[in-house]
Structures are given as structure tokens and as C-alpha cells.
N, C-alpha and C positions, 0 to 999 in steps of 0.2 A: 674214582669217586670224586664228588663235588666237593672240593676242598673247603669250601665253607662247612660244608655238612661234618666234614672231620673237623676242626678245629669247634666249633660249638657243641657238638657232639660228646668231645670228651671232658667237655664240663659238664653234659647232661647225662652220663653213662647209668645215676640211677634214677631217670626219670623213666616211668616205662611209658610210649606212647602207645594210644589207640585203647582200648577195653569197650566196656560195655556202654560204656555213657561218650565213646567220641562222638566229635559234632564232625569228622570226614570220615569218607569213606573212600575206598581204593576205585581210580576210575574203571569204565569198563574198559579202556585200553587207550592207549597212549601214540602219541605219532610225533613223529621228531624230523626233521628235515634240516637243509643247508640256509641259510640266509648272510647276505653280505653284509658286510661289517666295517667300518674304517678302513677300506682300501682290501679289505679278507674277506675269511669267508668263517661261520662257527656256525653251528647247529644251536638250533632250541625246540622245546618240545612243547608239547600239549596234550593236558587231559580231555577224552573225549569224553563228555555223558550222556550214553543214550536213555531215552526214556520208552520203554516198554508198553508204557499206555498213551500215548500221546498218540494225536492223531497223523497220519499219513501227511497232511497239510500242516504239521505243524511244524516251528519257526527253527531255525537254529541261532543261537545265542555267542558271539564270539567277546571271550570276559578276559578284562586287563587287570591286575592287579594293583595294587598301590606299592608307596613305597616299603621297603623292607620286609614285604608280602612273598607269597608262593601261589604258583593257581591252585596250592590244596586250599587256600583259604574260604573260595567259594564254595567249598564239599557240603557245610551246613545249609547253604542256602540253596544249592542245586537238590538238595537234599527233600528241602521243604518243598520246593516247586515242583519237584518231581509226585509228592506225596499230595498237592493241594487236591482236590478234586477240581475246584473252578479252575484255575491256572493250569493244573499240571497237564492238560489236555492242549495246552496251545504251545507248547514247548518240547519238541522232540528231540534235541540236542544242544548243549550244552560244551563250548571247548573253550577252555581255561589255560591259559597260554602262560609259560614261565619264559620272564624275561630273562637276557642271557644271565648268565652267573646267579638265575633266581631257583631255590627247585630241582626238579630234575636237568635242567639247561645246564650243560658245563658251563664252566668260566670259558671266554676266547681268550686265546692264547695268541702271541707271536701278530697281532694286526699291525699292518704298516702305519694306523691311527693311533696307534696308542694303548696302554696296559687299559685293562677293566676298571680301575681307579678311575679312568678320568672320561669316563663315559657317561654322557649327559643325555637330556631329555631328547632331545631331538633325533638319538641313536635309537632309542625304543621307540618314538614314532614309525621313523626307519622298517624296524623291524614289524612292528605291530601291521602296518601299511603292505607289507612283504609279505606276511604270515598271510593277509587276507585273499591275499590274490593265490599262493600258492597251494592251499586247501581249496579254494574254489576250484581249482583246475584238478583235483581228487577228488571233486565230488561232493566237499563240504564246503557251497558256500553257505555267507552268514548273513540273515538278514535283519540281525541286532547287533549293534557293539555296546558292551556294558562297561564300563569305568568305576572302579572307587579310588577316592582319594587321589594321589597325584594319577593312576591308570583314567580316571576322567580325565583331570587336565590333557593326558599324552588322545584322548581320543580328541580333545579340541582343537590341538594341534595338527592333528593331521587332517580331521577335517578344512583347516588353514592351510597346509602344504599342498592338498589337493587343489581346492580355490586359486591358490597360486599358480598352477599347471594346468587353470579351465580345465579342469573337473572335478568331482566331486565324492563323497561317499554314494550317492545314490549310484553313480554309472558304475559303481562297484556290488552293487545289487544290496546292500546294505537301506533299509527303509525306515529304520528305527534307531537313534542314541539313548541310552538309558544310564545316565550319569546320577553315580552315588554319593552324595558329600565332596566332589568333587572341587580339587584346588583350583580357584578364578585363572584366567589365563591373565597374562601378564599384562598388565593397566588396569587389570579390574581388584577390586578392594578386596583384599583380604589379610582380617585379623590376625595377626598367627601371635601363639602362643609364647610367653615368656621365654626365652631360649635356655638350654639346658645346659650341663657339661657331658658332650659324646666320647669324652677322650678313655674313658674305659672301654667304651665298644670300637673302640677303631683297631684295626689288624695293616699291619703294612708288610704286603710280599714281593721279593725282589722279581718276581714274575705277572704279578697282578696291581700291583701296586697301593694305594692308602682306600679301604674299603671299612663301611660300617657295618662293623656283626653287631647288631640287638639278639641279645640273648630272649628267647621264649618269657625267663622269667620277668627280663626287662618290658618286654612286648605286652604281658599279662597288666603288669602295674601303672604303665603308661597312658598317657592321653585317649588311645583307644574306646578303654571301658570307664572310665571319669567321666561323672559328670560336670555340669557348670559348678557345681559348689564344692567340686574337687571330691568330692567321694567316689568311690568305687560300687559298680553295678551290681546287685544281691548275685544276679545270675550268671556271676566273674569267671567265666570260661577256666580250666583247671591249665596249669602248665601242660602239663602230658595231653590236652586237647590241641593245645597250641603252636606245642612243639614243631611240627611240618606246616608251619604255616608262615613260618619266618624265615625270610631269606637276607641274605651278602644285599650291598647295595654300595654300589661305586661313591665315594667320596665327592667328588665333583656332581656328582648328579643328585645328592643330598645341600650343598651350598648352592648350586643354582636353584633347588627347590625356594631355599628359604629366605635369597635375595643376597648370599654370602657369597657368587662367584659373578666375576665382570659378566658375564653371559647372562643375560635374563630370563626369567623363566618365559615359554614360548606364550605367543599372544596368538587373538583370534579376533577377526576382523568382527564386528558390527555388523549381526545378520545372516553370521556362519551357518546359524541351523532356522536361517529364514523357511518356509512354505515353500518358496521357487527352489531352495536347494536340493527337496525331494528327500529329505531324510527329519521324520520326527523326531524331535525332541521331548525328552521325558526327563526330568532333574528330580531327584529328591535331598531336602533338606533334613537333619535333624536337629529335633528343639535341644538335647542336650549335648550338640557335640560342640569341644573346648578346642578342635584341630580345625576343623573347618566350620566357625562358624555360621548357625543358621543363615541368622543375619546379615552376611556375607550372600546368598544364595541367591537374591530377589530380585538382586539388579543383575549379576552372573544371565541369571536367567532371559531378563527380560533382553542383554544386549546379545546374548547368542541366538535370540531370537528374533531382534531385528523390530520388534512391533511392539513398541508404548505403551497402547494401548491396549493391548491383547488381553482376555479373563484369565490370564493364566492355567490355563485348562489341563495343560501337562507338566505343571508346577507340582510337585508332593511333599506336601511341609508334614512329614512326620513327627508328632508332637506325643510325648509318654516318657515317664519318667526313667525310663532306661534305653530313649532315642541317641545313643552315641556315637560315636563315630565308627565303633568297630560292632552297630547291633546288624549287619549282615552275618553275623559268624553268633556274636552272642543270642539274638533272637529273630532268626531270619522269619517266623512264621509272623512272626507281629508284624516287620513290613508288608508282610503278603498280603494279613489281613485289613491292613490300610488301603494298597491298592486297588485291592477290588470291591473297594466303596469308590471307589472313581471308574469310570467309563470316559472312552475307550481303554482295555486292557492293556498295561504298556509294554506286553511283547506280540 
């Protein structure tokens, strides 16, 4: 068992998860594989989502989670997509990828690099960049990668690793980024929040080393569902919704998030998701969110995209008064609904 999942667990023993009002659901099946790691080797997995009514032509969607996320977290919004009528028809699948020690992904054990403490962004590039190539070679590749929160930043990054090595997402068959709230890559402005005290949610194992457990109930109350005036969303997701939605998150890769470890958070050249790259760019901001904010988004935007001047065409400033940072889980239909007042559709 994922030892996170025990230690949080047994502080949750009387939360029941799942009932009639969850926002996941159980995927239609699961695929787990090897990927190399700090000198090793550990397994991670992934929820597939197939969709039943979607067309023969339609896309498949490869999803990152954010920090101290699970890929159940997308279950509400694969949810809606699946159900839209306009949308759900250009989206045939759906894979939601747990980073290591996130979810179903065991902790890695025994890596010649180092305990799971101290495994930083560039390790989930790593992997995320791995995972893409080795479902394509079974049949699923993916020709969107979706990001929230820092799982955006790790896809700007790689997109940059790539660039590095003359090449790029495109030669990876990937034609679309669809970045949620996503954290600026490293030189670009972002506001971050008052910092907090984590010393309650930290766990330290002589085998995995110093990692942040956020508790479900912590996760509930937190910046997620706040808005800018510091209140909390009518539509505040329930613990027991939440519960498999939070995962471990290595110590070190929470302080390089936030500017607190000499490694900085990874950067993205000026034009990453230019036109010549052969991968669209689609960002979306929200008006209420206190983690990433809006404000934050516009130059994000414009310098991954290389062009000044551009209408910002696949800019999506999501504006409502419970646009927050975690409204993919709290009200994934409203995003939808915003989208598809804009053309082209961004999957």
C-alpha cells in the first residue's frame, strides 16, 4: 500500500469517501509501467478515461496534476467533458497520470538519486516526457497535454528540455498544451501567496525522507477554493469528495516550487509555444484565484508564445465569482461553458 495513503488515512478512518454526490469516479482501467528515476528505475501509473460517445477521431488528452494532487483529481472534469454534448464528442480519452509517490504510483524506493524527499521538478518532467513516449508505443498516444498548477509549469518545462535537444512536443505527436492556472516558469512574475506554517503536514521517513502530507481537510480549506477576499466557494467541494484527490509531495520539490530551495524553479525560453513549435497553446486564467494569480497570466502567456502582438486568441481569462484555482474539481462545467464561447475548441 502507498504509505502515504496509510498515514493520512488513519486520521481519516471516519471520513467515508465516494457516495452519491462524488465529483470522481473509478477510471475505466488503469496502466502502470517502469520509468527511470535518479539513476533507478519505479513504476507509475495512470487513469485511462475512455469515452464511449466520442468520436473515432477524437483526441486523446494526457493530464498532469498539480502540486499535492492525484490524477483522481481530474475525475470531476473528465466527468463533465465526457458528458458535454459540444465538447464530449472531440475527446475520446482521457489519461491522468500519478506522479511518483502521488495516487496510485508507489513511493520509489532504494534510487541511487536520492529518497523521494528530495525529488524536484525536473524529476516529473523526467517522467511526464517518459510516460509520453511509452503509451505511444501501446497505442495511446496523446495529442494534448493538460497542466494545472505546478503540472502546467512541469509541461513548460519539458516543453524547454525538449527545445534543448532540437526537438520538440510536436515530433512527439502532441498538437495542443492546455495549461490550467498554471505556475509562470522561472523569470516570469508570479505573485505567490503569504507563506504559511507546513510544519504540521510534514512527515519524515527513514526511507523516503521529509515529504508534505496536506491532509484532504487541509486541501478543502486552503487556497484552492478562496477566493481573492479570502472567503470560501458556496460550492466548497465536501472532505469525502476530496479525499483521493490528495497526494505525498516531496519536500524539496514544494521549496523549489516556492523560491525556498537553491534550484530554481524550471524556466522556459521566450517562444516555447511559438506557431513554428507546432504545438498550440491554450492558457486559461482565473479571475478569483489567490495561488496563481490572474494577473500573473498575460505576460506568462504572451512570452510562451513568443508574439507581442498577437489577439491573444487562445488566451481564456475565466472571470465568475467562484473562478478559483481549484474550480476544475469544484465546477468543471462552468469552465466548459466558457470555452466553447471561444473557437477554435481547445482540445
Amino acid at each position: 500500500m502507498n504509505r502515504f495513503k496509510l498515514l493520512v488515512g488513519l486520521a481519516l478512518v471516519c471520513v467515508a469517501v465516494g457516495g452519491a454526490n462524488a465529483s470522481a469516479r473509478a477510471a475505466t482501467s488503469e496502466v502502470c509501467f517502469p520509468v527511470g528515476l535518479r539513476g533507478g528505475v519505479t513504476q507509475v501509473c495512470a487513469d485511462v478515461h475512455e469515452n464511449a460517445n466520442a468520436s473515432e477521431l477524437g483526441t486523446t488528452i494526457f493530464a498532469v496534476h498539480g502540486l499535492s494532487e492525484t490524477a483522481a483529481a481530474w475525475g470531476p472534469l473528465v466527468d463533465s467533458l465526457f458528458a458535454d454534448p459540444d465538447l464530449g464528442v472531440l475527446v475520446r480519452r482521457v489519461i491522468a497520470i500519478d506522479l511518483p509517490g502521488h495516487g496510485d504510483s508507489p513511493f520509489p524506493l532504494g534510487l541511487p538519486g536520492g529518497l523521494f524527499g528530495e525529488l524536484v521538478i525536473e524529476d516529473n518532467v523526467s517522467v511526464i516526457l517518459q510516460s509520453l513516449s511509452i503509451l505511444a508505443a501501446q497505442g495511446l498516444e496523446s495529442r494534448v497535454v493538460m497542466g494545472h498548477s505546478m503540472g502546467g509549469l512541469a509541461i513548460q518545462a519539458a516543453q524547454e528540455a525538449l527545445l534543448s535537444e532540437g526537438t520538440n512536443f510536436a515530433a512527439l505527436g502532441v498538437q495542443q498544451a492546455l495549461l490550467l492556472a498554471p505556475v509562470p516558469a522561472g523569470g516570469q512574475q508570479w505573485t505567490q501567496p503569504p507563506p504559511s506554517d507546513i510544519t504540521p503536514f510534514l512527515v519524515t521517513d527513514p526511507t523516503l525522507g521529509t515529504f508534505f502530507a496536506l491532509s484532504p481537510f487541509g486541501f478543502q480549506l486552503g487556497g484552492s477554493f478562496r477566493t481573492t477576499t479570502g472567503a470560501l466557494i458556496p460550492n466548497l467541494p465536501s472532505v469525502a469528495q476530496l479525499t483521493p484527490f490528495v497526494g505525498a509531495e516531496p519536500i524539496a520539490t514544494l521549496l523549489q516550487l516556492v523560491g525556498q530551495l537553491a534550484l530554481p524553479r524550471p524556466s522556459a525560453r521566450k517562444g516555447a509555444f511559438h506557431p513554428r513549435n507546432g504545438t498550440r497553446l491554450t492558457l486559461l486564467s482565473f479571475s478569483e484565484d489567490i495561488l496563481v494569480p490572474a494577473g500573473d497570466l498575460d505576460d506568462l502567456y504572451t512570452h510562451l508564445l513568443g508574439l507581442p502582438a498577437h489577439p491573444r486568441k487562445s488566451y481564456r481569462a475565466i472571470v465568475a465569482a467562484d473562478a478559483v484555482h481549484g474550480m476544475f474539481i469544484s465546477n468543471p462545467q462552468g469552465i466548459l461553458d466558457q470555452l466553447k464561447q471561444h473557437r477554435p475548441a481547445p482540445f
